[in-house]
C-alpha positions in Angstrom: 0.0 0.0 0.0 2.6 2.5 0.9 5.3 1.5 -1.7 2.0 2.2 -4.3 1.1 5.7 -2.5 4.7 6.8 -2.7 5.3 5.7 -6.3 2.4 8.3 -7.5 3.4 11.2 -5.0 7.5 10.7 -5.8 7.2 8.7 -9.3 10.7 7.5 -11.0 12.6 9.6 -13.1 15.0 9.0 -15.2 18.5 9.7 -14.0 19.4 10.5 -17.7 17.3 12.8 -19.0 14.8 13.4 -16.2 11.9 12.0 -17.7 9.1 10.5 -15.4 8.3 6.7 -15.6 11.4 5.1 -14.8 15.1 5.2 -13.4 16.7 5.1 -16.6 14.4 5.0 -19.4 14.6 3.4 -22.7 15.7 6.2 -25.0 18.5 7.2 -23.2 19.3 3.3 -22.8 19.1 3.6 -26.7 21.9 6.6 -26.9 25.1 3.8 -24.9 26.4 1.8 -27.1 27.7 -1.5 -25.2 31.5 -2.0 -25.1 33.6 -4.5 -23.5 37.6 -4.3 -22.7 40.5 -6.0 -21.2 41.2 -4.4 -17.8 43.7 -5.2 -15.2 43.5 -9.0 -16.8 39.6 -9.0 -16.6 36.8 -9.0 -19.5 35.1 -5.9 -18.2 31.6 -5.1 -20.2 29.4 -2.2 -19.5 26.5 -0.8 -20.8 28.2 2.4 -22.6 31.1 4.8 -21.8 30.7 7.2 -19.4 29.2 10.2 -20.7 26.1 12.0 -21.4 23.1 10.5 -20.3 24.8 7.5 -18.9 27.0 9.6 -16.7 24.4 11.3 -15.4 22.7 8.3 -14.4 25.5 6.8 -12.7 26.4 10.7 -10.8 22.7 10.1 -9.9 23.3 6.7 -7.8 26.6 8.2 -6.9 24.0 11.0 -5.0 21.7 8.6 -3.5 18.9 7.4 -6.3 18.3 3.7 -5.8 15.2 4.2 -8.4 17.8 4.9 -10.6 20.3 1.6 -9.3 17.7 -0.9 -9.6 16.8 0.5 -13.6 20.3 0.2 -14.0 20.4 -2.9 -11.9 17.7 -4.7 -14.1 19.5 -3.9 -17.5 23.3 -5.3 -16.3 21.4 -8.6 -15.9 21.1 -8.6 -19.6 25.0 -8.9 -20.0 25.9 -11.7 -18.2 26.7 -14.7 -18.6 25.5 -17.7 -16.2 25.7 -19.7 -14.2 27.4 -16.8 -11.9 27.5 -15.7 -8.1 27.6 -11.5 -8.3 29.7 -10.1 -6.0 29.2 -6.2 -5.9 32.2 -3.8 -5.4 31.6 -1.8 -1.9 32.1 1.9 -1.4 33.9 3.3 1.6 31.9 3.6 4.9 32.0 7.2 4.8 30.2 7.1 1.2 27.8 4.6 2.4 26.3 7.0 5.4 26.8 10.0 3.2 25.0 8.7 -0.2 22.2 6.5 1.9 23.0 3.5 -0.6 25.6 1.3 -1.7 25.6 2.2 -5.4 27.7 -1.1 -6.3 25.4 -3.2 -3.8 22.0 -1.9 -5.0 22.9 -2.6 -9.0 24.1 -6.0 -8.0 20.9 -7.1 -5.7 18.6 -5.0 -9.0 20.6 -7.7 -11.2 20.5 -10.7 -9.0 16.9 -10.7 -9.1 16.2 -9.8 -12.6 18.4 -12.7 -13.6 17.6 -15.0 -11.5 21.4 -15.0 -9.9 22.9 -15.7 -6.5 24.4 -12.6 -4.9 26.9 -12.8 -2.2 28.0 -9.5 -0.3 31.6 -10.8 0.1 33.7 -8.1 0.0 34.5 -5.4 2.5 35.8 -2.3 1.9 39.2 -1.8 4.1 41.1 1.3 3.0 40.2 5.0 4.1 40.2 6.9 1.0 38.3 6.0 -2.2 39.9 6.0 -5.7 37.4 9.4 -6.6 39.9 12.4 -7.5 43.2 10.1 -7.5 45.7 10.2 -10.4 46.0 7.5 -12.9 49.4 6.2 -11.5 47.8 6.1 -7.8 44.6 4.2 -8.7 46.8 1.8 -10.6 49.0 1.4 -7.3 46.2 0.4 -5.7 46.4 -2.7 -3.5 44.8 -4.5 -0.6 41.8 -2.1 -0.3 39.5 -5.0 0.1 38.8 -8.1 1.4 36.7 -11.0 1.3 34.9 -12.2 4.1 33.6 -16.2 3.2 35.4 -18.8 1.4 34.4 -20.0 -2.2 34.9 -23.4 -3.5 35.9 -22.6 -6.9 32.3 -21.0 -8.3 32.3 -18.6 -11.0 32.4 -14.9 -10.1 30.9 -12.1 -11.7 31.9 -8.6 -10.2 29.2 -5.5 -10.3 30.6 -1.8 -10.2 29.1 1.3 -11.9 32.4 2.3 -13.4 35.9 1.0 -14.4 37.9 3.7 -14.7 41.9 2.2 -14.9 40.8 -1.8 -14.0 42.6 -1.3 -10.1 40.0 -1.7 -8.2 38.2 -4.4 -10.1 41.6 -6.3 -9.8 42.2 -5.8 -6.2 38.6 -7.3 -5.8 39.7 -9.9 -7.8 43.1 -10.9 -5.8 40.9 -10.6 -2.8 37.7 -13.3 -4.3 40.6 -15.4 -6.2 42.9 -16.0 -2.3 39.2 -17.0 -1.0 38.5 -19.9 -3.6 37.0 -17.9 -6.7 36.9 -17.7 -10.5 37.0 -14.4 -10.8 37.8 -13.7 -14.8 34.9 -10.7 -16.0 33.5 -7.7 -14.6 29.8 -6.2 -15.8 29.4 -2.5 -15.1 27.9 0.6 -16.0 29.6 2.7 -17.4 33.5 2.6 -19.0 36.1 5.4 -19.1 37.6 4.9 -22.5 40.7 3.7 -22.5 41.8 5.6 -26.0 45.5 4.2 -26.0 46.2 6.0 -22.2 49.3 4.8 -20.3 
């Protein structure tokens, strides 16, 4: 009853282009164009580069939208491959309380259940500073900023992010999932920073 009342007094609106109807509607879904790359030694595929509408969307889970997470959520599921266990990438504590969400958790959990897929919250985030705002050569000197909690027995891993920006943090997640029995070999996010030949 109350998830119907607030629906028509706050209804969802596109983190794209604003529209009402839903958190990322299908035009703007329409303007990314899917890419995949090799990061850090993983297949990392995303539903567009980040910019335009697609950035926006992603700044807007970034500022608290979980409307917004779940749309994006439901159309990640679309890219992978299963049988797979989704393991989100967590954001820093301080995020967390600021923001009201975990962006990286709510697009996983969105995914999980529009594909039908396991989700396991393994990893915790460790280090004190987030990658936002560093340079290229520090995010890539990245190491050890997270951890996994439970023990895998060799299941296939999938991890969810909204962006890759230089591959480090997918990778540390990696090393972490991998040292706790994983197959970690592919990332799904939302949105990629081009790569254009950078080194």
């Amino acid at each position: 009853m109350w998830c119907g009342l607030l629906d028509a007094l706050f209804p969802a609106q596109c983190g794209g282009c604003s529209d009402v109807g839903s958190g990322y509607c299908d035009r703007c879904a329409a303007e990314a164009v899917s890419c995949v790359e090799r990061r850090a030694e993983l297949e990392v595929r995303a539903l567009g580069e980040y910019a335009g509408s697609l950035r926006r969307a992603v700044l807007a889970v970034k500022n608290g939208r979980r409307d917004v997470a779940r749309a994006l959520g439901e159309r990640l599921a679309a890219s992978i491959r299963k049988p797979a266990i989704l393991v989100p990438v967590p954001t820093t504590a301080a995020h967390r309380r600021a923001r009201g969400i975990d962006g990286g958790v709510e697009l996983a959990r969105s995914a999980a259940s529009r594909g039908r897929m396991a989700l396991r919250e393994s990893l915790v985030h460790v280090a004190r500073d987030a990658q936002r705002g560093r340079s290229r050569a520090a995010r890539l000197g990245a190491r050890g900023w997270f951890v996994c909690r439970e023990r895998f027995c060799g299941e296939r891993v999938v991890l969810i992010d909204d962006v890759c920006t230089t591959g480090a943090t997918l990778a540390d997640c990696a090393t972490s999932l991998r040292a706790a029995g994983a197959t970690v070999r592919e990332a799904v996010v939302v949105a990629l920073v081009p790569n254009h030949g950078r080194s």
